[in-house]
N, CA, C and O atoms as a Maestro MAE file, in Angstrom:
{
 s_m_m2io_version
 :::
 2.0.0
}

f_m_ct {
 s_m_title
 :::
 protein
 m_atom[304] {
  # First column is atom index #
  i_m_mmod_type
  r_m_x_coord
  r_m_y_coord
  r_m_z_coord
  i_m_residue_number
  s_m_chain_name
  s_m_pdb_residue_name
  s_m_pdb_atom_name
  i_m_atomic_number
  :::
  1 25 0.843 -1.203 0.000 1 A "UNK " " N  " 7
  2 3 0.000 0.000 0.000 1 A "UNK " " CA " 6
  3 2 0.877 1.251 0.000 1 A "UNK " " C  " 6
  4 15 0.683 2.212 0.745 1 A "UNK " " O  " 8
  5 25 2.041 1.139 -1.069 2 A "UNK " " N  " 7
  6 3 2.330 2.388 -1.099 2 A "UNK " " CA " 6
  7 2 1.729 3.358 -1.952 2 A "UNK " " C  " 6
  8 15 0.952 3.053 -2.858 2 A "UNK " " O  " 8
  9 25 2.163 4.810 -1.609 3 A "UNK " " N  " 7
  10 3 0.866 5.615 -2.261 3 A "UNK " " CA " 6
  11 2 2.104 6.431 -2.636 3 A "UNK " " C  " 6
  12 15 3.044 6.460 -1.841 3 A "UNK " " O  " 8
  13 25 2.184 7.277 -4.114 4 A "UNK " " N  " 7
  14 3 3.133 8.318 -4.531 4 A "UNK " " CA " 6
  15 2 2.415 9.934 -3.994 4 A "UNK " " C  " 6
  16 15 1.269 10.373 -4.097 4 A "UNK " " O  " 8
  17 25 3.388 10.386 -3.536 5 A "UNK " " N  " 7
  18 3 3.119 11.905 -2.563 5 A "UNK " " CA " 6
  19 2 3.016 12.585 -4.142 5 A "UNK " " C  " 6
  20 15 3.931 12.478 -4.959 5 A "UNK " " O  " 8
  21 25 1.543 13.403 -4.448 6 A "UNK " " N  " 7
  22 3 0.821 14.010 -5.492 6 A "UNK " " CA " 6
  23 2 1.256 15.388 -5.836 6 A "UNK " " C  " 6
  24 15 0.941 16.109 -6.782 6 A "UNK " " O  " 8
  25 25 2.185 15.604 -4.676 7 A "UNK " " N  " 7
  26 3 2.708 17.496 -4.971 7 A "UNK " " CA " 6
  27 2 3.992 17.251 -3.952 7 A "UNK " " C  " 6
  28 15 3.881 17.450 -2.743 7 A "UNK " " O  " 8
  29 25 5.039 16.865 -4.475 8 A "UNK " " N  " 7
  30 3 6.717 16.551 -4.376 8 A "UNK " " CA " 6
  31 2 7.071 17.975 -4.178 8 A "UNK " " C  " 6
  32 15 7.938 18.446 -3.443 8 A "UNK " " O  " 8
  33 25 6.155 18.634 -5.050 9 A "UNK " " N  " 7
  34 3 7.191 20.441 -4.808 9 A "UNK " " CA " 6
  35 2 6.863 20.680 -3.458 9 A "UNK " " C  " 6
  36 15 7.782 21.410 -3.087 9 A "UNK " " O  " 8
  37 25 6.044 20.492 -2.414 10 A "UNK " " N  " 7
  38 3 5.705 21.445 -1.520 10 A "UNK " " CA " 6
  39 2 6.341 20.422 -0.085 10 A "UNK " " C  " 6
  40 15 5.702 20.154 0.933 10 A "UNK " " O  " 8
  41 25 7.389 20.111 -0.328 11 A "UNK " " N  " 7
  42 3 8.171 19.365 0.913 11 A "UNK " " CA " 6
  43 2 9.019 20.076 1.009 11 A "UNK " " C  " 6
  44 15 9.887 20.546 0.273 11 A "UNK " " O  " 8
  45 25 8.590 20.178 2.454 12 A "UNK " " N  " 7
  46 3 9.405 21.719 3.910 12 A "UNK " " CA " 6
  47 2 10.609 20.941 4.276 12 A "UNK " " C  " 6
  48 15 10.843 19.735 4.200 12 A "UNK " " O  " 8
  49 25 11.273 21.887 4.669 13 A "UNK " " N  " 7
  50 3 12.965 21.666 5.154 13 A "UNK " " CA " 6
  51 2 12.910 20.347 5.714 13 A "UNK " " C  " 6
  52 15 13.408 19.290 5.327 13 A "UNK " " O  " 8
  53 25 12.135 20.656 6.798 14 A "UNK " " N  " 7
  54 3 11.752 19.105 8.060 14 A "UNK " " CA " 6
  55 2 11.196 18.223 7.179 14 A "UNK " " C  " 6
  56 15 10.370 18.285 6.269 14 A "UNK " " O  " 8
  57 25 12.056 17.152 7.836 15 A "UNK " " N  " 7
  58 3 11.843 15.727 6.943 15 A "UNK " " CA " 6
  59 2 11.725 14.999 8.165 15 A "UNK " " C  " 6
  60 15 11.673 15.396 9.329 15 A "UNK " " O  " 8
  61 25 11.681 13.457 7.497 16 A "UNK " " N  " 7
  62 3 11.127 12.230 9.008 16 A "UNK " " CA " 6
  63 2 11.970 12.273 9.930 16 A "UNK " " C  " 6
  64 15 11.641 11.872 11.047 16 A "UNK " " O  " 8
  65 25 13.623 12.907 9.622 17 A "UNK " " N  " 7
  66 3 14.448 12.685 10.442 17 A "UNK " " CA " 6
  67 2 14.459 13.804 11.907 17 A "UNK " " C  " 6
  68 15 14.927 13.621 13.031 17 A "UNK " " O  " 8
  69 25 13.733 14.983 11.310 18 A "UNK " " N  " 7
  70 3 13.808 15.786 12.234 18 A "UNK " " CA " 6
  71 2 12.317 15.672 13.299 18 A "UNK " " C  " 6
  72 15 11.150 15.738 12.913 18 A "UNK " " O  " 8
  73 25 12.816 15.482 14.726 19 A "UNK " " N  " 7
  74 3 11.842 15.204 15.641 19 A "UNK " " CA " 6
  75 2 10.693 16.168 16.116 19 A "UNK " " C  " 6
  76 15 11.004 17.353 16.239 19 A "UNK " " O  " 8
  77 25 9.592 15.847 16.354 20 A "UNK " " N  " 7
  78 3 9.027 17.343 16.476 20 A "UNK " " CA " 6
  79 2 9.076 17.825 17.742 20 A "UNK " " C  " 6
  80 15 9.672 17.243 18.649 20 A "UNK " " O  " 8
  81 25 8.524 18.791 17.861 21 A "UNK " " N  " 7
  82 3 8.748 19.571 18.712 21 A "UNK " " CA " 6
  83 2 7.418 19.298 20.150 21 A "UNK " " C  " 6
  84 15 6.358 18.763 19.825 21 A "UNK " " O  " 8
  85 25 7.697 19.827 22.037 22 A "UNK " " N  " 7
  86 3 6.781 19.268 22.584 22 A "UNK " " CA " 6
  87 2 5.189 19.548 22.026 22 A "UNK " " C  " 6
  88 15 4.408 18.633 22.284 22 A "UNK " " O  " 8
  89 25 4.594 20.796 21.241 23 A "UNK " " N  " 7
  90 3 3.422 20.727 21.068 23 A "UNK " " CA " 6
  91 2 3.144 20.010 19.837 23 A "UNK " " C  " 6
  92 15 1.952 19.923 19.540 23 A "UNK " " O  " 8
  93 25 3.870 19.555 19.173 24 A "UNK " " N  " 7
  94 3 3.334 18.846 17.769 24 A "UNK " " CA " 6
  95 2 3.403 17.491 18.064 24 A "UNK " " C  " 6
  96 15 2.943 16.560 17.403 24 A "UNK " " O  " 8
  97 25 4.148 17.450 19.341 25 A "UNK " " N  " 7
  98 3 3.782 15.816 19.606 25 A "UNK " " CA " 6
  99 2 2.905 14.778 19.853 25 A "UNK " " C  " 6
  100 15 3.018 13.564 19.684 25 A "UNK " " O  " 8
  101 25 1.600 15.783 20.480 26 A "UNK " " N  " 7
  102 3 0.295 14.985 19.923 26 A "UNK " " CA " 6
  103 2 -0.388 14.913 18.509 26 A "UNK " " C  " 6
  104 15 -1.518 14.436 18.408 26 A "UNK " " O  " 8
  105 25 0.179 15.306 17.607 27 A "UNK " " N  " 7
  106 3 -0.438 15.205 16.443 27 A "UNK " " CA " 6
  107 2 0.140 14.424 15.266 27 A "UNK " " C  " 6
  108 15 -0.519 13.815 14.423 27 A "UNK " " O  " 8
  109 25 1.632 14.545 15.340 28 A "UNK " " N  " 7
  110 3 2.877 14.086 15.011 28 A "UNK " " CA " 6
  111 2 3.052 12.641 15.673 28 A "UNK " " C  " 6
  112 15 3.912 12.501 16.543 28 A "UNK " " O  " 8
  113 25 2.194 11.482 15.249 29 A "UNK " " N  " 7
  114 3 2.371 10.560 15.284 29 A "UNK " " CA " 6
  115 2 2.391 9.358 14.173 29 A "UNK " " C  " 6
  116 15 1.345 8.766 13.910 29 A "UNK " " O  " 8
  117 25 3.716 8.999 13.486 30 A "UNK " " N  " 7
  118 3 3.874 8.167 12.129 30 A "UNK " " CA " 6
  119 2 3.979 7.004 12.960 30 A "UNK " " C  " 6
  120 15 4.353 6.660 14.081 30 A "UNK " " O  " 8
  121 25 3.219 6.323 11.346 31 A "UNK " " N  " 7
  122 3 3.636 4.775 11.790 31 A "UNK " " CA " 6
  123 2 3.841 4.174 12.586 31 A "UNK " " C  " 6
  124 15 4.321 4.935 13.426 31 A "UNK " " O  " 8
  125 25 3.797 2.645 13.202 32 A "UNK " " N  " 7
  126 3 4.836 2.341 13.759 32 A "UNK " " CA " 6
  127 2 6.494 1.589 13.231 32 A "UNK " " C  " 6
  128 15 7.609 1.507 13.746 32 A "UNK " " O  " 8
  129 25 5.726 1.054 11.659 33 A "UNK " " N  " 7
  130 3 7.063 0.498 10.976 33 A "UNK " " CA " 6
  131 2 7.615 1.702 10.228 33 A "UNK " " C  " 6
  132 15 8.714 1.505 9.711 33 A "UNK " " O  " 8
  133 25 6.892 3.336 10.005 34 A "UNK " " N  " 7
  134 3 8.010 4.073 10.037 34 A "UNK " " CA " 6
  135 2 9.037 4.595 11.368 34 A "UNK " " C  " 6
  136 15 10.248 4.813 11.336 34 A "UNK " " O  " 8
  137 25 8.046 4.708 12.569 35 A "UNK " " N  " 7
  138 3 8.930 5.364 13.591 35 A "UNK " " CA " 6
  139 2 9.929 3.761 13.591 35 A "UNK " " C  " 6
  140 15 11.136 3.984 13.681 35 A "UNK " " O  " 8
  141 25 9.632 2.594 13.523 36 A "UNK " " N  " 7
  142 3 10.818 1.647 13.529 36 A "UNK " " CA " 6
  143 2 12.133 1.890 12.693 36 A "UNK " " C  " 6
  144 15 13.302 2.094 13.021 36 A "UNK " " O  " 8
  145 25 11.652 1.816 11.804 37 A "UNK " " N  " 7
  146 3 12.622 2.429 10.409 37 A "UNK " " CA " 6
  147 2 13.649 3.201 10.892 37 A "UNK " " C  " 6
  148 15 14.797 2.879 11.196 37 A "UNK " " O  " 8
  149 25 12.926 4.573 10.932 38 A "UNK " " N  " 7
  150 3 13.686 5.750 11.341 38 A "UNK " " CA " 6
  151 2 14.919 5.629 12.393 38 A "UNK " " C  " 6
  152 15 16.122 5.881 12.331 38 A "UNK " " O  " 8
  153 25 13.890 5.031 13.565 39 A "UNK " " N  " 7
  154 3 15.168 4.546 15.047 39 A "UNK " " CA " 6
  155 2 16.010 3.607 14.352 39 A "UNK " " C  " 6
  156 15 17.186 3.944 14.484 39 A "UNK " " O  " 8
  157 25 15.861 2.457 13.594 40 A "UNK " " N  " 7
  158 3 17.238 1.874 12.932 40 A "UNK " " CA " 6
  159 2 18.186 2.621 12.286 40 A "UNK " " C  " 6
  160 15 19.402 2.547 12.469 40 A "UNK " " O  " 8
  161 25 17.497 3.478 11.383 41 A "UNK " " N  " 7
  162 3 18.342 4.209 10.344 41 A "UNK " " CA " 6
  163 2 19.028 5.583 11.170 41 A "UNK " " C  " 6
  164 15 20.000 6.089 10.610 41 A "UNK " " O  " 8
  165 25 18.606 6.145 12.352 42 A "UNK " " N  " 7
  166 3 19.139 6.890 13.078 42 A "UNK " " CA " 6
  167 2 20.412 6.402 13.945 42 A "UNK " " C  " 6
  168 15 21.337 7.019 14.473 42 A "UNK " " O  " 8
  169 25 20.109 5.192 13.878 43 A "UNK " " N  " 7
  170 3 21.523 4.550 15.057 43 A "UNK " " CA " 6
  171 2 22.215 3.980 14.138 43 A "UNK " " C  " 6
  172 15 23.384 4.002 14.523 43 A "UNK " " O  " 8
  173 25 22.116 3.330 12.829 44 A "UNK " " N  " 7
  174 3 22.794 2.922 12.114 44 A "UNK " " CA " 6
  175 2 23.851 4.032 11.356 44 A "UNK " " C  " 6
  176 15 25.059 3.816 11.258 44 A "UNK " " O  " 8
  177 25 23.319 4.998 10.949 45 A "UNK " " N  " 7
  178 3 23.992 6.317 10.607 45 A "UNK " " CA " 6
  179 2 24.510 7.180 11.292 45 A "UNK " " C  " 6
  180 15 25.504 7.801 10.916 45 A "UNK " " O  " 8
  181 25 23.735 7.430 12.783 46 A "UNK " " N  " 7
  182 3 24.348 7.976 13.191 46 A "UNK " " CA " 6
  183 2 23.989 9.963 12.949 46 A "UNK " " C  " 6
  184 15 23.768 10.297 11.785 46 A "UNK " " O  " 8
  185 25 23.970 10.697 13.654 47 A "UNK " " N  " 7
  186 3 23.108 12.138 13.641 47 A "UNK " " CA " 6
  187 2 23.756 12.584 12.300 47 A "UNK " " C  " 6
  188 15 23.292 12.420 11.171 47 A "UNK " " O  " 8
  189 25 24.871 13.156 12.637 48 A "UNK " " N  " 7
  190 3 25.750 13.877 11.196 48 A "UNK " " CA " 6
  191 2 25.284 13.259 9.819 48 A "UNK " " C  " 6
  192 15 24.928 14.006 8.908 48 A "UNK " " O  " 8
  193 25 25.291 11.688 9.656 49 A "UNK " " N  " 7
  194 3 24.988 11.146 8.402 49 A "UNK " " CA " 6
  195 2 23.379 11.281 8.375 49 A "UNK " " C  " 6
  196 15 22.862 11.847 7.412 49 A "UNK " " O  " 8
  197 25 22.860 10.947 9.057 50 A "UNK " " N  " 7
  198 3 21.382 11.780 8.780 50 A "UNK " " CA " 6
  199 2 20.711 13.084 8.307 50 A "UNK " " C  " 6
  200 15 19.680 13.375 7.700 50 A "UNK " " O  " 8
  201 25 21.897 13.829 8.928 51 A "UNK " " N  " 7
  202 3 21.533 15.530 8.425 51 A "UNK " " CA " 6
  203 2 22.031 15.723 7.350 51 A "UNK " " C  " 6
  204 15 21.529 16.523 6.561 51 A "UNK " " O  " 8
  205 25 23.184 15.002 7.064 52 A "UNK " " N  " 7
  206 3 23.544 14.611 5.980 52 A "UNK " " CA " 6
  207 2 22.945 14.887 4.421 52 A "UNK " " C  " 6
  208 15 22.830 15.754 3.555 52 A "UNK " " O  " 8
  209 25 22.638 13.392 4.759 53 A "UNK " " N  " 7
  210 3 21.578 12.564 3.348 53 A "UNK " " CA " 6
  211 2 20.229 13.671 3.554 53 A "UNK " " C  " 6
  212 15 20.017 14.183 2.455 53 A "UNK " " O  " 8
  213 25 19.457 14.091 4.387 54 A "UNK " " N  " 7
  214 3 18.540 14.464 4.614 54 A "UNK " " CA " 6
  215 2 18.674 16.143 3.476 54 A "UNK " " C  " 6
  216 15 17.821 16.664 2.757 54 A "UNK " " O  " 8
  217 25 19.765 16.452 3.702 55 A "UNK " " N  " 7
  218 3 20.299 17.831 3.289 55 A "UNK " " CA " 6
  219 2 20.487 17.407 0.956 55 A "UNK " " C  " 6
  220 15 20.234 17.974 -0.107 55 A "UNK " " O  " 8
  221 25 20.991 16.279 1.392 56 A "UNK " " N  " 7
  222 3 21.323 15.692 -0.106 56 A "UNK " " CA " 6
  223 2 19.859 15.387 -0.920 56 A "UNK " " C  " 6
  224 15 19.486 15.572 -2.079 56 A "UNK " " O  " 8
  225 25 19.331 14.914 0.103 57 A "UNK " " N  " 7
  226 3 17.532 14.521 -0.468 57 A "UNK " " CA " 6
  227 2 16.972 15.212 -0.517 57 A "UNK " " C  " 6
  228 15 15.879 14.949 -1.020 57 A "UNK " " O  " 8
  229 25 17.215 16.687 -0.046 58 A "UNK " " N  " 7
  230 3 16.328 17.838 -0.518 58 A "UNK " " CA " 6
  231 2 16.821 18.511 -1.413 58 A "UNK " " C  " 6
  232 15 16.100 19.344 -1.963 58 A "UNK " " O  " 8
  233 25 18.060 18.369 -1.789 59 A "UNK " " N  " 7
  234 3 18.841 18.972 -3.002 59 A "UNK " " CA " 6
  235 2 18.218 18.488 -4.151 59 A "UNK " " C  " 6
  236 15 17.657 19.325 -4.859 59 A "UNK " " O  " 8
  237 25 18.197 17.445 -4.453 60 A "UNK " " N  " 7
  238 3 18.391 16.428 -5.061 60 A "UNK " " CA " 6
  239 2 16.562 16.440 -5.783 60 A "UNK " " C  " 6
  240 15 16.294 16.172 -6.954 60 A "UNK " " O  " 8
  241 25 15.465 16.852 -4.617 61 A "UNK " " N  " 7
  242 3 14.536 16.957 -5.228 61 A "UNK " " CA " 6
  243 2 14.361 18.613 -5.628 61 A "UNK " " C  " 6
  244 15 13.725 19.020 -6.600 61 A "UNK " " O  " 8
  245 25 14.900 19.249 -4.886 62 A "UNK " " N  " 7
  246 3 14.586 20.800 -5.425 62 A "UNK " " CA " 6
  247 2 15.043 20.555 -6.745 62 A "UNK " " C  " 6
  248 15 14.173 20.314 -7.581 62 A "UNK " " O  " 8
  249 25 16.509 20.572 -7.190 63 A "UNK " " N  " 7
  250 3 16.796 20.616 -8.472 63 A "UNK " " CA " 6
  251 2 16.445 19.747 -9.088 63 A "UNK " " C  " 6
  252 15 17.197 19.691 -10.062 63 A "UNK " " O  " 8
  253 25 15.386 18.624 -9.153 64 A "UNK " " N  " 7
  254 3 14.795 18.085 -10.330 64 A "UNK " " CA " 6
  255 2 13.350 18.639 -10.631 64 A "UNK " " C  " 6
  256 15 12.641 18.354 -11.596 64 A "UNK " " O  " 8
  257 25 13.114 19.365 -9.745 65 A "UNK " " N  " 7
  258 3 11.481 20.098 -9.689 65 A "UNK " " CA " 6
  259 2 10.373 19.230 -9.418 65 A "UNK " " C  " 6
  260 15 9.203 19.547 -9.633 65 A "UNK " " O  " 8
  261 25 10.919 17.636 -8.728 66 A "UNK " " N  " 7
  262 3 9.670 16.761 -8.527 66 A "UNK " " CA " 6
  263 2 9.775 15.864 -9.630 66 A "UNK " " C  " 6
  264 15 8.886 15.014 -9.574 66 A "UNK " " O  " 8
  265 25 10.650 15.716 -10.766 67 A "UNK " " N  " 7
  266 3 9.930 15.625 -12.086 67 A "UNK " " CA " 6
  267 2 10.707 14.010 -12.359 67 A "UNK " " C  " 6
  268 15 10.803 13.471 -13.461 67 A "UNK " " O  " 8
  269 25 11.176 13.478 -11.123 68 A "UNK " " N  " 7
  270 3 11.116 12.212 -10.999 68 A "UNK " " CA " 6
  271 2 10.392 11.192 -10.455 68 A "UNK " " C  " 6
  272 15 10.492 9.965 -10.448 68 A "UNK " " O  " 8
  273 25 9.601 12.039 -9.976 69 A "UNK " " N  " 7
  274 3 8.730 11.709 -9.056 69 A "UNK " " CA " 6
  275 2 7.165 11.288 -10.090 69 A "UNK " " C  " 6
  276 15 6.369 10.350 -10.122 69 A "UNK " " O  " 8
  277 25 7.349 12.607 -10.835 70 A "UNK " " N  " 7
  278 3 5.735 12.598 -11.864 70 A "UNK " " CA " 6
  279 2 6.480 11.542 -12.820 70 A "UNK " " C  " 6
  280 15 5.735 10.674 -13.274 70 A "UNK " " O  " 8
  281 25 7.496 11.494 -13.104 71 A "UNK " " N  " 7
  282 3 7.805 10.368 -14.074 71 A "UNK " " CA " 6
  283 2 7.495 8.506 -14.069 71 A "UNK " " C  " 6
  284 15 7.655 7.602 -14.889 71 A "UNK " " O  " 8
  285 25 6.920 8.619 -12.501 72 A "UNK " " N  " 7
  286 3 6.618 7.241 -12.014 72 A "UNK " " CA " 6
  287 2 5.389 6.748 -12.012 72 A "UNK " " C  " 6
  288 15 4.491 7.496 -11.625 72 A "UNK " " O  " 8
  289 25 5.082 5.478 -12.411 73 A "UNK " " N  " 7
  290 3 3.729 5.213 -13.117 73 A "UNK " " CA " 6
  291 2 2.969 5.170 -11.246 73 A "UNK " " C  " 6
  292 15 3.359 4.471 -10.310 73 A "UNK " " O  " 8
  293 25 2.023 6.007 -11.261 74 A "UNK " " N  " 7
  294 3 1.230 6.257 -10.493 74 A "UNK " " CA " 6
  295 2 0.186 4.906 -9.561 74 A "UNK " " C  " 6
  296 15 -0.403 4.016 -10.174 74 A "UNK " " O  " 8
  297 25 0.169 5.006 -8.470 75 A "UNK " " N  " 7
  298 3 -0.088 3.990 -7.799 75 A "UNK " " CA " 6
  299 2 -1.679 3.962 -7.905 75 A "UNK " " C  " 6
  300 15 -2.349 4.962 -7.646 75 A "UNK " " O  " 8
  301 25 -2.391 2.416 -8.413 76 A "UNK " " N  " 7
  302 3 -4.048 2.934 -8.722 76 A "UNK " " CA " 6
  303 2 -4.458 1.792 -7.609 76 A "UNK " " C  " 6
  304 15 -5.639 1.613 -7.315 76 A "UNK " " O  " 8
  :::
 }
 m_bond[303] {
  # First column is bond index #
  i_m_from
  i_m_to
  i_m_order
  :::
  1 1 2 1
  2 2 3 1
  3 3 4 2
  4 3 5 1
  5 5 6 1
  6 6 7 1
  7 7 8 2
  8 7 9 1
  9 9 10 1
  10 10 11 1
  11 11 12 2
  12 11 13 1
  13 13 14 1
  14 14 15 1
  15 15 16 2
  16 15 17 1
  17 17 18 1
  18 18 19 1
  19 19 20 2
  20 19 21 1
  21 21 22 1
  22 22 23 1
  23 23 24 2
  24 23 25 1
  25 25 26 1
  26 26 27 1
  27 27 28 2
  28 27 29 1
  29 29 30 1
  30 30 31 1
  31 31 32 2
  32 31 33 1
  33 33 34 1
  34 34 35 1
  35 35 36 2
  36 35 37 1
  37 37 38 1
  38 38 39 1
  39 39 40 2
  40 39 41 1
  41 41 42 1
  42 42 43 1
  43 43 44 2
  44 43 45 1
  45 45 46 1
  46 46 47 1
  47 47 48 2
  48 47 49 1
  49 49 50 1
  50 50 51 1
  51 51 52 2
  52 51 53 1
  53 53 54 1
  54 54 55 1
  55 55 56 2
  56 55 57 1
  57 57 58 1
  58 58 59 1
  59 59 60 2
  60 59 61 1
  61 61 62 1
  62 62 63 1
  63 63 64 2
  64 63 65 1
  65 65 66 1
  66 66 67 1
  67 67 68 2
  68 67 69 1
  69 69 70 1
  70 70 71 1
  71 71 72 2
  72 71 73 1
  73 73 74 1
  74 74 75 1
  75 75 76 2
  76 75 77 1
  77 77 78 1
  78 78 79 1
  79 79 80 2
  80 79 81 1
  81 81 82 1
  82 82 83 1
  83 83 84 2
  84 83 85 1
  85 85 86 1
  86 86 87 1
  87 87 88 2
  88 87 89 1
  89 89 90 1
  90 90 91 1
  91 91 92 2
  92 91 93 1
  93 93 94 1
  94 94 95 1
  95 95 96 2
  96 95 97 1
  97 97 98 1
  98 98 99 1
  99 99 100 2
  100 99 101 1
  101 101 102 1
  102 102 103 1
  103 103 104 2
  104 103 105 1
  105 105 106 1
  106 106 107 1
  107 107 108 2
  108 107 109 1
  109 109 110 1
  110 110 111 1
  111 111 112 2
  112 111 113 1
  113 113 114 1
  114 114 115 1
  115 115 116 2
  116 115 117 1
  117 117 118 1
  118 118 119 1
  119 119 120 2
  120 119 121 1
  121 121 122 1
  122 122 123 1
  123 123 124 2
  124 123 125 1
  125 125 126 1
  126 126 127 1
  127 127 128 2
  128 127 129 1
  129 129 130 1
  130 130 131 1
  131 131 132 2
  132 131 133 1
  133 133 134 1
  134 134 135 1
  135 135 136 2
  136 135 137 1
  137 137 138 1
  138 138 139 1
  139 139 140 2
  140 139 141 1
  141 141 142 1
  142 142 143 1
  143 143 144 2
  144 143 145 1
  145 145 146 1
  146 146 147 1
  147 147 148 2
  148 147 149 1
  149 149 150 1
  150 150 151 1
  151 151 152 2
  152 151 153 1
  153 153 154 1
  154 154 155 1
  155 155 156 2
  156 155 157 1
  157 157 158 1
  158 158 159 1
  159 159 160 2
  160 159 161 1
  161 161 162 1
  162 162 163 1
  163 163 164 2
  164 163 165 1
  165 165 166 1
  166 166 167 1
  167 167 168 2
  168 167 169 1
  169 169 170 1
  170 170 171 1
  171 171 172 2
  172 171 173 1
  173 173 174 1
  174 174 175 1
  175 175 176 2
  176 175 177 1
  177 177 178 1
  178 178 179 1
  179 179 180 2
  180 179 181 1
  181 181 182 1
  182 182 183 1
  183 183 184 2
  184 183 185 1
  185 185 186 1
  186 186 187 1
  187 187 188 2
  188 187 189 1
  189 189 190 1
  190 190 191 1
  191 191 192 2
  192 191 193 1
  193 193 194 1
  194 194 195 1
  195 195 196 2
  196 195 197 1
  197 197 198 1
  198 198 199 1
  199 199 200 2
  200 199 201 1
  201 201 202 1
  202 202 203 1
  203 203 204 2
  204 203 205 1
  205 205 206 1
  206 206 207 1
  207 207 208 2
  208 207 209 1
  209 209 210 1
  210 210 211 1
  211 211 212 2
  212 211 213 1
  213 213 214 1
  214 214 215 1
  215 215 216 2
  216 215 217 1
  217 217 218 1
  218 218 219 1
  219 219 220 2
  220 219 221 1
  221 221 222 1
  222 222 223 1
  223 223 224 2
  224 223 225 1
  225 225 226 1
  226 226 227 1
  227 227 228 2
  228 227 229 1
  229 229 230 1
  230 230 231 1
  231 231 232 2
  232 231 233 1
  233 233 234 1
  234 234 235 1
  235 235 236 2
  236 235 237 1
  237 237 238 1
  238 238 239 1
  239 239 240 2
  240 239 241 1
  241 241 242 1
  242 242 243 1
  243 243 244 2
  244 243 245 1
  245 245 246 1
  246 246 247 1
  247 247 248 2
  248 247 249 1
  249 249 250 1
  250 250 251 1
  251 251 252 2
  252 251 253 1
  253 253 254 1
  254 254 255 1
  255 255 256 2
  256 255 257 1
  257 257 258 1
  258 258 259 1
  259 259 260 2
  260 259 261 1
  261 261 262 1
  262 262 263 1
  263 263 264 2
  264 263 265 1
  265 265 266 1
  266 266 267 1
  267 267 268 2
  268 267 269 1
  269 269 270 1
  270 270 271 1
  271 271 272 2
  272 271 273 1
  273 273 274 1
  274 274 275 1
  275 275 276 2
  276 275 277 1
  277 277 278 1
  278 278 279 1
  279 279 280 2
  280 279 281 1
  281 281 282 1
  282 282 283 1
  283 283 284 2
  284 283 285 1
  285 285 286 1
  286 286 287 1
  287 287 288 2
  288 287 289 1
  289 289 290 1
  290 290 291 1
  291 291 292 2
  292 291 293 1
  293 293 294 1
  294 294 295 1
  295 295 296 2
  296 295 297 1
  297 297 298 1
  298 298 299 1
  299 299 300 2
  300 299 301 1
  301 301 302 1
  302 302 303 1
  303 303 304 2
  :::
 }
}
């Protein structure tokens, strides 16, 4: 049941890696096999390599304008 995100342009600085903050924490609740994910991929990498890639993955979609994203046959 994956689903392709319909507007790629409008993803804010904060990504999964960054934790929220105390009042968004009641609302700000993912997954549980993403919050699993995340805690692996946070201890496996390690903070720096997270801010990292996180910094590279927003590059990476700004300068394509999304347009790898619309290039993918759409989930029905």
């Amino acid at each position: 049941m994956s689903t392709v995100p319909q507007s790629p342009n409008k993803k804010t600085k904060s990504s999964i890696f960054a934790s929220p903050n105390r009042s968004q924490r009641s609302t700000y609740t993912p997954s549980r096999p993403a919050k699993l994910f995340n805690t692996m991929y946070f201890l496996l990498t390690g903070f720096n390599d997270s801010i990292d890639i996180r910094h590279e993955v927003q590059d990476s979609i700004e300068s394509h304008g999304g347009k790898v994203i619309e290039k993918m046959p759409s989930a029905v």
